[in-house]
Each structure stands twice: as C-alpha cells, then as structure tokens.
N, C-alpha and C positions, 0 to 999 in steps of 0.2 A: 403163234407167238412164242420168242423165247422162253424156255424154261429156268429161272433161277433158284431232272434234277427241275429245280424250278427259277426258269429263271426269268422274273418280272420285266415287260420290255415297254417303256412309254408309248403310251397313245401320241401322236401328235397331236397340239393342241388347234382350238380352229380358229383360223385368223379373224382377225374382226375388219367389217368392213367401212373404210375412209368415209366422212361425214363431206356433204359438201362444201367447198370453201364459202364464203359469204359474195366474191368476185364473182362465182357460179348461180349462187341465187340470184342477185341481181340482173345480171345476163338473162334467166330463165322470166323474171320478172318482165322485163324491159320485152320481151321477146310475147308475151301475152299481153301489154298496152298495145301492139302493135297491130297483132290481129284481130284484136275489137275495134282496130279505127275503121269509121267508114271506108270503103273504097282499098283497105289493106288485103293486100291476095292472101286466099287462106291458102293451109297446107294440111297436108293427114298425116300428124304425126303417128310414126311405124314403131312398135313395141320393141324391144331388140329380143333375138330369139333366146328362148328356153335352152338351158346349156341342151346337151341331150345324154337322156337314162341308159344307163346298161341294158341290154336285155336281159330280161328272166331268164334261167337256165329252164332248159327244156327235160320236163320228166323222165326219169330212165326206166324204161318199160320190165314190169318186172320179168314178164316171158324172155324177153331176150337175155335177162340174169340168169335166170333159170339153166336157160338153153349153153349159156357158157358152164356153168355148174357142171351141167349134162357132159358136155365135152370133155372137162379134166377129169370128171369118175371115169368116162370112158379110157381115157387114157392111161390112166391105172391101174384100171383092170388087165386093158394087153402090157402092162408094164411092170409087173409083178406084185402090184395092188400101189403103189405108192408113188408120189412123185417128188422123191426127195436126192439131195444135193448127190450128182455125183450117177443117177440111175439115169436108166434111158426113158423115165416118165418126165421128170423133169426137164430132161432134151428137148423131148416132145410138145410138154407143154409150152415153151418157149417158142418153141416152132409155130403155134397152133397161133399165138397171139401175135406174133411178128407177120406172118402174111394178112392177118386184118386192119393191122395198122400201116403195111407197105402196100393195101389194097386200098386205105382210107386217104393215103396222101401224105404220110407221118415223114419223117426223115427217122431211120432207125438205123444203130449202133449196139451189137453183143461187144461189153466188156468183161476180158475175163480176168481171172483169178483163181484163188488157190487156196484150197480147206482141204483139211485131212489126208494131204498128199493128191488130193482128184481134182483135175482144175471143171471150175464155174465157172457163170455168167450172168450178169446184171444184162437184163435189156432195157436202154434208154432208146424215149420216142420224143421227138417234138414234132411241134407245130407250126409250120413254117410264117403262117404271119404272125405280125408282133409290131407294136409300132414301136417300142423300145427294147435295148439288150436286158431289162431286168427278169426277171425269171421266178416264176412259181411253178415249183415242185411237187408231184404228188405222187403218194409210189403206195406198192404193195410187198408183201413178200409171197415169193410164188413157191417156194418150196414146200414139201410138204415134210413130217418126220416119216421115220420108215415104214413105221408100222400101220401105215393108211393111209388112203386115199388124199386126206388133208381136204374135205369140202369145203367146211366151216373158218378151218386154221390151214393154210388163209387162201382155197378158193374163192370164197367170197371176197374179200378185200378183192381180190387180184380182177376176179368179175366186176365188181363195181368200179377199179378204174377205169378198167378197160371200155368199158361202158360209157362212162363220160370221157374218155377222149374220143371215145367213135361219135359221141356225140357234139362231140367240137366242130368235127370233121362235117357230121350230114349239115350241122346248122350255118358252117363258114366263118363260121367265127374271125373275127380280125380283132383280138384284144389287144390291151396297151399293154401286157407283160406276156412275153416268149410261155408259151404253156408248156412243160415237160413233165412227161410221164416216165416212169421207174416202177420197174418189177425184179424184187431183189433177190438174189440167190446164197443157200446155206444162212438166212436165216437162223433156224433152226440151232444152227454149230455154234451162233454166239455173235448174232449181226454181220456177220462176214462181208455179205457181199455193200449192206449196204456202206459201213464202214471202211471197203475199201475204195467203193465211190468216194468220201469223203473227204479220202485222206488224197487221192489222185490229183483233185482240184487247186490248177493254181490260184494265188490270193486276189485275181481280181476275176476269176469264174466264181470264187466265194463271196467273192461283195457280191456278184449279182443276183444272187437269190435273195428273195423278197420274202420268201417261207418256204416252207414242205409242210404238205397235209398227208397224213399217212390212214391207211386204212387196213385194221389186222383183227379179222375174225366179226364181220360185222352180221352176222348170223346167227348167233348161238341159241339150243333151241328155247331154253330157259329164258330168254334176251332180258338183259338193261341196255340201258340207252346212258352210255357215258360219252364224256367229250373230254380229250385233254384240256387241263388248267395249264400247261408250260406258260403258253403265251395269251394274257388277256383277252386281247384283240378278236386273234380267231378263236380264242374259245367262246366270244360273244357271237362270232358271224354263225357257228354251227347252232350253238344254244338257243338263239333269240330265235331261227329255222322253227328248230323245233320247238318251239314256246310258241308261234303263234301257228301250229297245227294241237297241241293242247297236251303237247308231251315235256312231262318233267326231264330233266338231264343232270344225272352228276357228275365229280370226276370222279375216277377212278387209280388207286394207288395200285390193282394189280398189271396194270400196263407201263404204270411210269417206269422209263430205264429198260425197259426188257422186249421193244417195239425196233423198228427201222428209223424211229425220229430221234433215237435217244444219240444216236454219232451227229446228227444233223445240231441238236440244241446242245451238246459239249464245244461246237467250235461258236452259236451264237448265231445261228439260224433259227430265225421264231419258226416255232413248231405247233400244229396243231393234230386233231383226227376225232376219228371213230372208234368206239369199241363195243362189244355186246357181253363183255365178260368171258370168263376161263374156268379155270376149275374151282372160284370161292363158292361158295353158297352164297344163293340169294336171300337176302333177311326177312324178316317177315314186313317190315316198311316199305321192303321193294318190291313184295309183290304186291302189296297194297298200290303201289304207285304203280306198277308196271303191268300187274298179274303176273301170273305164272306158280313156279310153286316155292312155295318159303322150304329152307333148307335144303336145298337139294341146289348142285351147283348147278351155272347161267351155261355150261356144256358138256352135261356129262359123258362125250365121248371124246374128248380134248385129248389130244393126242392116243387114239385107240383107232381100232380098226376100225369102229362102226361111227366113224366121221364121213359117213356120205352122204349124197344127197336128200336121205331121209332126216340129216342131222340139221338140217335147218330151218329157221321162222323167217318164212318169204316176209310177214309183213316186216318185220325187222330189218331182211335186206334190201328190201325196196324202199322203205323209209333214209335207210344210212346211205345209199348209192344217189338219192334224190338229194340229202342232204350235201353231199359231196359234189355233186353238181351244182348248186346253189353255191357252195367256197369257192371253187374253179371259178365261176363266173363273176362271185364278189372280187374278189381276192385279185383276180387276173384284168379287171377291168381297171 
C-alpha cells in the first residue's frame, strides 16, 4: 500500500411488480368454470420456471495462496530480495502470473509505462466470455517496495486475485459482466501504474466498468478485517460475506486514497475491496473483536525486509481471497 474520497453512489431501487388487470381475472375465472364442467378436457397447468441463481463462488484453496506467496518470496530472493518497480523481481513476477493466466485461457496484455525514469507494466487479463460489454474490474498491486520481498504488501492481494480468476477459469464461468483482472505496477511510487490505466481509457471503455474491487495487503499478521465504505453497494456485498461466517468488518481511513481504487473512484467508478491494515495499531476494541494484540500495529513489517512469508495470517488470507471470490461472482453476475 502507498505510503502518504467518498463518494455515495445510489442503490437502484426494486421495481414493483404489475397487479393483474380485472380483464385478466375474469379470463382466469371463466377458464376454472370450464374445467369443472362435466365432460370439460382437463389440462396440467405448468408452473413457469424459476428465474435461475448465480452460482456460488467456489472456495479459494488456501494451499494454493500459500503456494503463490512461496513463489514471489522465491523470486526475491534470486532477485536481490525485492520485487519492486523497475528490478528484475518484479519482471519476474509478472512473468510467473502471465503464463498461468495464458495457461488458464485469459486473454492477456502488458501495458507499459513510465515511473522514475524506468519504464513498467500493468498486466491486464480477461475473460473471454461475457454475455454483455459491461465490465468488472478487480486488481492488485504487484510491486513490492525495495526494501523486501513485499509478501504481505501486496503479495497477498496479488495471490488472492490471481487465484480467483484461475478460478473463473477451472469452473467455466460464463458471467453477464466481461471479468478483468489487473496487477498494477509502481504502486508503491504514488499509484503510477494503476493511474495510468485510468487515464489511458477512452470515455466509453469508462462507462463500461461496472466497478473495481481491489485488494492491498489482505494478510497482515496483526489482521482486521476492513472493507471499503466508497461505494455502499459493494461495501454491503463484502460485509454481509462476512457477517454471515460471524466476522465484524469496518472501514478503514488508513487505505482511503492511498490504494489502486482511489484513480478508479476520482473519475466515478464505484469502488470496493479488502484490507488487513498497515502500520496503525490495533486498538484495544479490535482485538477484542478481531484478537490479536491491542497496540501493536495490524503489520509490523510493513514495508521492511521481514515482510515474507512468515509475515502473514493464513486465516485472514483465506478468508479475504474467499471473500473476493464471492464479489466476482456477485458483482459479475
């Protein structure tokens, strides 16, 4: 998450449904004298079908989070510990999640750009079916800062999408909104990359986003469980998730503005996400709600070297990448 708005979007409201005309009852009347007459042929009247349900999003295994985790510390390691904008970790990393996604069927796109003089790259993935052009976005930032590995900030995120679009892929999904995924680059330097996504989009690729759900640091080991408040809606679809496994959710002011969704809700893109906290302390209310330990912040290796895979609460990432699969599938349907 960067180191350093809210904007209310109407619910649609739900239409109400037409009463019969009195032409219609009578008709439906005259239609039951008839087949109680002696000698009237009966018939079986057929129910008309049940619209039909979304499917449930199917659980994101947490071994396989793990296992991607595994992967980007490895990467770091041969890459001079870090996998930040501009190094040959972050190259790397890009590479590692681009042949899973052109293994899974994705359609993928590096676009690049330019921080500090060193040109980056935004990887964008879709999903080829869709039965409409409208579009939900869900991204990560994949960079990490220089000084470490970047597990937690924001391997994780970057693992839990990656994770639910593979899991788009194994279940076949054919949703009513184009699903695209985003893994942003230079982060880190001030939203670079995903900002210059933003700004790239002509104004009817902007109408067609539906939202961006972003997910930055959803592991910290201290964890809360916050949810963006930007936009109502999806802040109810994540919330209510976890309200009925028996987990409180706030929001949280140390992500507002300083995440990958904050260019996406300046031009008016409802915006949602995850977060596990950064370097506040946890109060002593929230570890009563949450556990963990009151005063001591929700990661204290937030941007430091000893942000590896030791640095994180599996339950916490498995709960937030499960959660995130459930939005995909609400959201996208």
């Amino acid at each position: 998450m960067l180191v350093v708005r809210s904007r209310p979007h109407r619910v649609p409201g739900v239409a109400t449904v037409p009463r019969p005309s009195r032409a219609v009852l009578a008709a439906l009347s005259a239609a039951l004298v008839l087949t109680a007459l002696p000698g009237a042929a009966t018939a079986t009247a057929t129910a008309p079908a049940a619209p039909p349900t979304a499917a449930a999003a199917p659980d994101i295994a947490l071994d396989r989070l793990l296992a991607q985790l595994a992967d980007f510390e490895a990467i770091a390691d041969a890459n001079g510990g870090n996998r930040a904008h501009g190094r040959p970790g972050y190259a790397a990393s890009v590479d590692h999640i681009q042949e899973q996604l052109d293994a899974a069927g994705f359609t993928t796109e590096r676009q690049e750009f330019t921080a500090g003089g060193t040109t980056g790259h935004n990887l964008i993935a879709e999903w080829p079916q869709a039965a409409t052009d409208d579009v939900l976005l869900t991204g990560a930032h994949l960079d990490s800062v220089g000084s470490g590995p970047g597990i937690n900030d924001n391997g994780s995120g970057s693992a839990a999408v990656l994770e639910v679009a593979l899991a788009v892929a194994e279940s076949g999904l054919a949703p009513e909104r184009r699903l695209r995924f985003a893994w942003w680059g230079a982060e880190e330097l001030g939203l670079v990359g995903s900002r210059h996504y933003v700004d790239s989009l002509a104004p009817d690729e902007l109408a067609s986003l539906t939202g961006y759900l972003n997910a930055d640091m959803v592991a910290s080991p201290n964890a809360g469980y916050f949810v963006y408040d930007e936009n109502p809606e999806i802040q109810a679809v994540f919330a209510d998730w976890f309200a009925q496994r028996g987990v409180t959710t706030q929001a949280s002011s140390e992500v507002r503005g300083r995440s990958d969704h904050a260019p996406f809700d300046a031009v008016g893109v409802p915006v949602g996400g995850v977060f596990t906290g950064a370097g506040q302390a946890k109060t002593a209310a929230q570890a009563e709600l949450w556990g963990g330990d009151a005063g001591v912040s929700f990661d204290p290796c937030y941007h430091r070297a000893c942000d590896d895979l030791a640095n994180v609460d599996e339950t916490a990432l498995d709960r937030n990448a499960d959660a995130l699969a459930h939005a995909v599938w609400e959201l996208g349907s």
